[in-house]
C-alpha positions as CSV (number, residue, x, y, z in Angstrom):
1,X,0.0,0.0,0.0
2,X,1.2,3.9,-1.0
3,X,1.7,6.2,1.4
4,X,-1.0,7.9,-0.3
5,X,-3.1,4.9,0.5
6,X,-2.4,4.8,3.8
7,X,-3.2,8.5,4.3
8,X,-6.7,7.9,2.7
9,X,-7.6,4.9,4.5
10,X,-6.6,6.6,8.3
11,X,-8.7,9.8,6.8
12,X,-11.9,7.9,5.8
13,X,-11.4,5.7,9.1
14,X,-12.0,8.7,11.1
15,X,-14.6,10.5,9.0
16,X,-16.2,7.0,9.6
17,X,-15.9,7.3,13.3
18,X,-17.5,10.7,13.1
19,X,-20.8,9.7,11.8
20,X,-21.2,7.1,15.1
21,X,-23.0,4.6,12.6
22,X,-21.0,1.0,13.8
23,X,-22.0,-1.0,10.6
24,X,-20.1,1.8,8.3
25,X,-16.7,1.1,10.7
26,X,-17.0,-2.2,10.7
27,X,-17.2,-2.1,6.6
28,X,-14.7,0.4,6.5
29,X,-11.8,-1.7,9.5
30,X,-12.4,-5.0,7.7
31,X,-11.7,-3.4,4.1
32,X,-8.4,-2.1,5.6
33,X,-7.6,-5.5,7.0
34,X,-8.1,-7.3,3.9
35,X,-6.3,-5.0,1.9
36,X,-3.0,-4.8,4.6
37,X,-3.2,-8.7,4.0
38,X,-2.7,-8.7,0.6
39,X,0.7,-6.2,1.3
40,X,1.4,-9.0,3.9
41,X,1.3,-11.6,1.5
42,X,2.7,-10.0,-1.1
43,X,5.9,-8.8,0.8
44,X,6.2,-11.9,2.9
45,X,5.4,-14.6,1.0
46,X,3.1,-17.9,1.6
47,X,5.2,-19.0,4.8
48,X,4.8,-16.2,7.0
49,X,1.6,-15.1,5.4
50,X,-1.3,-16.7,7.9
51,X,0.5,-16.5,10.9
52,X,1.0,-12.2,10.5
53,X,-2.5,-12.0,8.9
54,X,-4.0,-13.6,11.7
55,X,-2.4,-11.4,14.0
56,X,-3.8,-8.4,12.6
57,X,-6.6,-9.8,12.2
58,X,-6.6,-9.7,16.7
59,X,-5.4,-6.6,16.6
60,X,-7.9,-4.9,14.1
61,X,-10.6,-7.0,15.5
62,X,-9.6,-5.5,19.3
63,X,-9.9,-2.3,17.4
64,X,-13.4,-2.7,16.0
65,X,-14.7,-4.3,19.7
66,X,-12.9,-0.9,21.5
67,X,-14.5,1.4,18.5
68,X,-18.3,-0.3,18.9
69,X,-18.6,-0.3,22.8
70,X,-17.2,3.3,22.9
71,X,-20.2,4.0,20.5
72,X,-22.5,2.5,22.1
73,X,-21.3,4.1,25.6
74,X,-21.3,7.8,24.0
75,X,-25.2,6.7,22.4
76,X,-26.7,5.8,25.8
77,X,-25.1,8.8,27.1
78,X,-26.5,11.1,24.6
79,X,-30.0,9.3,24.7
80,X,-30.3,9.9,28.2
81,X,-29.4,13.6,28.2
82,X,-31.8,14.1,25.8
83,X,-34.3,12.1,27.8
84,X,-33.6,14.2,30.9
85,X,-33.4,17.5,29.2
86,X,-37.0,16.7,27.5
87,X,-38.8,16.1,30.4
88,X,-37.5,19.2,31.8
89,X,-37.7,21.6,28.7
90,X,-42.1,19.6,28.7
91,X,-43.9,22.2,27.5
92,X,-41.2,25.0,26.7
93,X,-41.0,26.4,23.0
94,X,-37.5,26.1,21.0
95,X,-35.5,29.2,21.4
96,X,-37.9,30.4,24.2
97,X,-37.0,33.1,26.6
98,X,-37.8,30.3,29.2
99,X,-34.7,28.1,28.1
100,X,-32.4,31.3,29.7
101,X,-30.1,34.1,27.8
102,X,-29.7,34.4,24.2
103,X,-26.3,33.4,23.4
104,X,-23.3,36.2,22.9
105,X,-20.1,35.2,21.1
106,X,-17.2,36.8,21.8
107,X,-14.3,34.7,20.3
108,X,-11.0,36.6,20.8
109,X,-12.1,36.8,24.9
110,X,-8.7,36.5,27.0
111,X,-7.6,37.5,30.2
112,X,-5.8,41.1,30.5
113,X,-2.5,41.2,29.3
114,X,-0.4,38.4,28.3
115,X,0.7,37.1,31.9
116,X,2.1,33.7,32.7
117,X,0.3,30.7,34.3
118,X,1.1,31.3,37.7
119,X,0.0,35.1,37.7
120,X,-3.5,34.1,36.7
121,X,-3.7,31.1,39.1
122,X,-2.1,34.1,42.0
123,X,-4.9,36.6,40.7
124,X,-7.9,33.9,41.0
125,X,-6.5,32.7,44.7
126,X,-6.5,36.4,45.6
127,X,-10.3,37.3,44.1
128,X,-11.7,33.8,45.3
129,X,-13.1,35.6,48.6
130,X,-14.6,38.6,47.4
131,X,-15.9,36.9,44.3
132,X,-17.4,34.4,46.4
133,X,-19.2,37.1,48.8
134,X,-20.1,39.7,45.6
135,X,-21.0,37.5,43.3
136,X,-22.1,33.6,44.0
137,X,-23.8,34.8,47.5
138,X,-25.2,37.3,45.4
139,X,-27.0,35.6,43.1
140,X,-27.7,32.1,45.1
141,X,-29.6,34.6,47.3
142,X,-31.3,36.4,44.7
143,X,-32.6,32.9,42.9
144,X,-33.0,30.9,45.5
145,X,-34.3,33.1,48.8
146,X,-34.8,29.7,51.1
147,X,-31.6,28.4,50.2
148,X,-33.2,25.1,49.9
149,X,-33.4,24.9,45.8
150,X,-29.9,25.8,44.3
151,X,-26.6,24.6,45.1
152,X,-23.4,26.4,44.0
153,X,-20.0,24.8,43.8
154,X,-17.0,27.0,43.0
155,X,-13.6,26.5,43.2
156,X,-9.6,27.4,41.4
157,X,-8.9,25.4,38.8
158,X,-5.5,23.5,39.4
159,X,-2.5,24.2,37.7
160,X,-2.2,20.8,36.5
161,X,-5.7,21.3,35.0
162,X,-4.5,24.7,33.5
163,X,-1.3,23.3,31.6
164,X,-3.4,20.5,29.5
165,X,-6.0,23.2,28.9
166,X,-3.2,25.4,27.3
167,X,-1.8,22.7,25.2
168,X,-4.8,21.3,23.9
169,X,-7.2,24.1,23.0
170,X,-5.3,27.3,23.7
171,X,-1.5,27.2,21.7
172,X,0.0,27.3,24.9
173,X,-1.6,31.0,25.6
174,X,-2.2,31.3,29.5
175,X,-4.2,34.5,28.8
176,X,-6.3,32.2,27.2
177,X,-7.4,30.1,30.0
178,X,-11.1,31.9,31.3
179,X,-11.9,29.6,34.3
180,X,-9.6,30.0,36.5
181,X,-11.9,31.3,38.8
182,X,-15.3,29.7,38.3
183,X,-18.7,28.1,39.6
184,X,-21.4,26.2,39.3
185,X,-25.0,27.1,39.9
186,X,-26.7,23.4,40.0
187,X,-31.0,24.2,39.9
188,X,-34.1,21.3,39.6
189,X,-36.1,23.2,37.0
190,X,-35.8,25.6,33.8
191,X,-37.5,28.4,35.7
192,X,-34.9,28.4,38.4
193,X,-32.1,28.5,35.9
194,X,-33.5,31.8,34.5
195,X,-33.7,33.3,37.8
196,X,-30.1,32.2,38.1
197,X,-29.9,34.3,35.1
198,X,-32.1,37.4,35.9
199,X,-29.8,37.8,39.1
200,X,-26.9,38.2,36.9
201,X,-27.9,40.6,34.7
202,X,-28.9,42.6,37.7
203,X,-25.7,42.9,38.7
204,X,-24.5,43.3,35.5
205,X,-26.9,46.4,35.4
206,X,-25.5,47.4,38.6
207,X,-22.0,47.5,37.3
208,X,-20.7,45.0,40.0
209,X,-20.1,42.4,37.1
210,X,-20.1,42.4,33.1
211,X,-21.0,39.2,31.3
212,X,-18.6,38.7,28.7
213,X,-20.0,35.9,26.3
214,X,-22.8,33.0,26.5
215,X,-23.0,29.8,25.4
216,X,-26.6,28.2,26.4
217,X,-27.1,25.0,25.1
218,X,-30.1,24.8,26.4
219,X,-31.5,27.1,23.8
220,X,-29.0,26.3,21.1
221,X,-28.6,22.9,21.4
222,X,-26.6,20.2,22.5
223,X,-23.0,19.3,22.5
224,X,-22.5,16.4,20.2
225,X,-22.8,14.0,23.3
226,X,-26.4,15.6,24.2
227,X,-24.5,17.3,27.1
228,X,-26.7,20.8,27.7
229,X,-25.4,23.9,29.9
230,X,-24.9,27.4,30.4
231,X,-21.6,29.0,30.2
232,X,-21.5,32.2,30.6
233,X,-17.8,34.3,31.1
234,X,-18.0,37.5,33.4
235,X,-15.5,40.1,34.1
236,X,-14.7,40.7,37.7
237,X,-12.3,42.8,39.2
238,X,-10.8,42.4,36.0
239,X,-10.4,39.1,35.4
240,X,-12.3,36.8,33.5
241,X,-14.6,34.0,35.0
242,X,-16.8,31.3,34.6
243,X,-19.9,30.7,35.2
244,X,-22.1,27.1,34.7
245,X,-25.9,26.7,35.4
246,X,-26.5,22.7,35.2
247,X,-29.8,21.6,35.2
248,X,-29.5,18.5,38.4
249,X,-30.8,15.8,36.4
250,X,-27.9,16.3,33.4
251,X,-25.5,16.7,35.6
252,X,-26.5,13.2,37.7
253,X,-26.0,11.4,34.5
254,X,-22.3,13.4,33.6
């Protein structure tokens, strides 16, 4: 097989993989095996020839088990977010003003200046207080008056955390990390995730905080696994932070 060949077959083995449909990657897995055993064959000759095919045959058969289960996993998970976000979103319109904010893309958001990892992580630790007192206690209060109904975790991301981020999505830009500081509003119902989200555009009005960007994926739709949040960025004290409001029931199945 060409190099060319090869590149083709890995590039139409994970276009395959994209379209989660297990009866196309089979096809696909087993046409590369019988084709890699006609190289095998021809290179090596009749006396090595069963013994190496049958061994990639294991191997590429190994492959196809992992590459089937791991569909099926991500299916079931996908099927019950939907399931969870349905019952729900009962009764709520598409793009309804009852699924929370409209979403606000701002795609070159960064942290102030172009400081290194540790700076950011020192800047967080130092805010964590007062961003817990003038902002989560804020707006727990303002949604959820009895205390009894939402439940907000927050913490600092760890630097560990931070690093992979970087490398992965970000170029190795810390400025680009905008969670270093962050929380998570966790609510039972729809209704109490937009009062979640009425609080913070009152303080938004009131100049104590300035949302940044939105994603909702409750009114936008769904990650490709069926996962559906709110992720909203906020300025505070100048530095950028996150904000989540999970519905319980999607986050129980995460």
């Amino acid at each position: 097989m060409s190099v060319q060949g090869v590149v083709f077959a890995f590039t139409f083995m994970m276009s395959t993989f994209e379209t989660s449909n297990r009866t196309m990657i089979i096809i696909v897995l087993v046409s590369i095996v019988g084709q890699y055993g006609l190289v095998i064959h021809e290179e090596r000759g009749a006396g090595t020839e069963l013994a190496c095919y049958g061994a990639f045959l294991l191997v590429m058969g190994g492959v196809v088990l992992h590459a089937v289960r791991s569909l099926e996993e991500a299916e079931a998970y996908k099927k019950a977010f939907g399931v969870a976000f349905a019952k729900c979103a009962e009764g709520i319109e598409p793009d309804s003003d009852r699924l929370g904010p409209r979403p606000l893309s701002n795609p070159y958001l960064a942290q102030e200046e172009n400081e290194s990892v540790d700076f950011y992580l020192a800047e967080a630790a130092r805010l964590y207080e007062a961003f817990q007192r003038d902002v989560l206690d804020v707006l727990s209060d303002a949604a959820d008056p009895t205390g009894e109904v939402v439940t907000v975790l927050s913490n600092l991301k760890q630097r560990k955390r931070v690093l992979q981020k970087m490398r992965l999505d970000y170029n190795g830009v810390a400025a680009k990390v905008k969670d270093y500081l962050r929380a998570t509003f966790v609510v039972t119902t729809l209704e109490e995730v937009c009062r979640v989200w009425a609080a913070v555009e009152q303080l938004n009005t009131q100049g104590k905080l300035d949302v940044l960007s939105i994603k909702n994926r409750f009114r936008a739709g769904p990650t490709s696994m069926g996962y559906r949040d709110i992720n909203l960025n906020i300025g505070y004290a100048g530095h950028v932070c996150e904000i989540q409001i999970q519905l319980a029931a999607i986050l129980e199945i995460k």
